[in-house]
Phi, psi and omega in degrees: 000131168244205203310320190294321209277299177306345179282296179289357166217052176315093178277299173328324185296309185306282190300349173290298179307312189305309164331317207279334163271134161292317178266140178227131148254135170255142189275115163231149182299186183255141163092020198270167170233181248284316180329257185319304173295338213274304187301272160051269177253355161304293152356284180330285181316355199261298207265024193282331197305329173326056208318316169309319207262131152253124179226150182246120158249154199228129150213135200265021183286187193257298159256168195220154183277150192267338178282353167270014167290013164284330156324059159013085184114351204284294199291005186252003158292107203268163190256357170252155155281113145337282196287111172254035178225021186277176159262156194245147173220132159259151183235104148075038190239142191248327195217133161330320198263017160274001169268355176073002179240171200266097170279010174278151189079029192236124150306131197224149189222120197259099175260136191227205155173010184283125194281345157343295183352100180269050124085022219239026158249179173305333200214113182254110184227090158218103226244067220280321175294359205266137163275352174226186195247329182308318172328297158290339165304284189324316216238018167247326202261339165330319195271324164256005172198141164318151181226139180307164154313316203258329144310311180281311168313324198273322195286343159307309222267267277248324185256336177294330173273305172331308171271028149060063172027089187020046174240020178266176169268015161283006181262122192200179182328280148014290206263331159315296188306317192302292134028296212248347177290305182289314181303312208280357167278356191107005178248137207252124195291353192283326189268333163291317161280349175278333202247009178254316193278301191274016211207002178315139156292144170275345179305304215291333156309305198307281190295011162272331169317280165331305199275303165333310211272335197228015177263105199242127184293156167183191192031044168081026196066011190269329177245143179230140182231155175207128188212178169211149205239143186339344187258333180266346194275314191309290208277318168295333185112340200290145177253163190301304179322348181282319191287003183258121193131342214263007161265004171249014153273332184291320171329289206274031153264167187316288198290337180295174194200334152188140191259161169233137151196121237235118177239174189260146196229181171266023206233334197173187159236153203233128212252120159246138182263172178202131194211145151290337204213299197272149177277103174295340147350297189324289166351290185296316190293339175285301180286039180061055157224160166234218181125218188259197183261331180223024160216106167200174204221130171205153170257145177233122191267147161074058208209140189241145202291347166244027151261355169279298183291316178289357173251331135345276183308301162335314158321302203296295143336316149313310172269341189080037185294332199302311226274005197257347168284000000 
């Protein structure tokens, strides 16, 4: 191993705490996606082999997406944690209070890649170059225990959503071999993409329709929003999982430079970016959000969707994000 690997993936660090436990809960955000469950329950599968370990994994949502029950292990997911003396490892989580449970006072070991990240566990392996959080997972547990078949399918899953099916610009040598590491371990890529691609919803069609419908150009045409409001999220039928992705239509026209799309929810509305070039980060931490450089997000509570886009758009301007293009 060399320095560099051990610096950014303190595997020792990792195996002293898991010794010092019997129990591991493992964390996934609210709201999650392929990312956060995929790292997760890879986890899981790794240290589930552990006769000695009581292991958990959480996610406190209401729903979960249905086209990722294919995972391995998918079904052992609670929506509460059990164990209160565990050690906690969070995923693909940037701030604490987005796994919805209350860690103080827990050890916690924060596997992230968000450069966002607040730091808020005892043991931080958070890898902002990594495109997927499955990533930094991989190549920290790579070093102390073999990975399973059933490890390598989630941790797979889990970096194939993450690069938007290898087209981001996190994509790079690096994420190919990790890539090419999980397949000869067993995750097959063809049964991973049938189930990302084939497997759509009709809610999630019905409120992309909607969200189509609400598609407005502005700034000389470099940005594009697109939202939906709470009578459309109804009528289509729709879950928040229906709704992931429909921000990379707003992205993906010629003339954009950064998409938006913002849905109403009942508590606020809830906003995710997008970008080709410019850092939409910037973007996100004024309003309490984080993410990436070209993926990032935030909510605003008691707030209505076209004083939410006019102060967007205003942001946007404000900081000069275009000029970053």
């Amino acid at each position: 191993m060399d320095r560099m690997t051990e610096t950014l993936y303190p595997a020792k660090a990792l195996t002293d705490y898991l010794t010092r436990f019997e129990a591991v809960t493992i964390l996934t955000h609210i709201n999650p996606d392929a990312d956060t469950l995929g790292t997760g329950l890879g986890i899981y599968n790794l240290l589930k082999t552990d006769r000695n370990k009581h292991v958990e994994i959480v996610n406190v949502s209401k729903d979960l997406p249905n086209y990722l029950d294919f995972l391995p292990g998918f079904g052992k997911i609670k929506k509460h944690a059990d164990f209160e003396e565990s050690m906690i490892i969070s995923c693909d989580c940037g701030s604490a209070a987005r796994l919805g449970v209350d860690i103080n006072g827990r050890t916690v070991v924060n596997i992230d890649h968000h450069q966002s990240n607040e730091m808020y566990g005892e043991l931080n392996v958070v890898v902002p170059d990594a495109a997927s959080a499955s990533q930094v997972a991989y190549r920290l547990f790579e070093q102390i225990m073999p990975i399973n078949e059933e490890a390598a399918i989630c941790f797979y899953a889990a970096l194939f959503s993450d690069t938007r099916y290898f087209t981001t610009s996190s994509v790079n040598e690096e994420v190919f071999a990790v890539a090419k590491a999980l397949v000869d371990l067993g995750a097959k890529p063809n049964e991973v993409a049938y189930n990302f691609t084939q497997r759509r919803s009709l809610a999630s069609v019905r409120i992309l329709q909607k969200a189509l419908e609400h598609l407005h150009l502005h700034l000389d045409a470099k940005v594009a929003t697109m939202f939906v409001t709470k009578q459309d999220i109804l009528s289509a039928g729709a879950r928040i999982p229906d709704m992931e992705g429909i921000v990379d239509y707003a992205r993906s026209l010629a003339t954009v430079e950064i998409g938006i799309f913002a849905m109403e929810l009942g508590d606020g509305v809830r906003v995710s970016l997008r970008s080709k070039l410019a850092d939409v980060s910037k973007l996100a931490q004024i309003f309490g959000g984080g993410g990436h450089s070209h993926a990032a997000g935030f909510t605003l509570k008691q707030c209505k969707i076209d004083e939410t886009m006019d102060t967007i758009l205003g942001k946007i301007k404000e900081l000069g994000l275009l000029n970053e293009t």
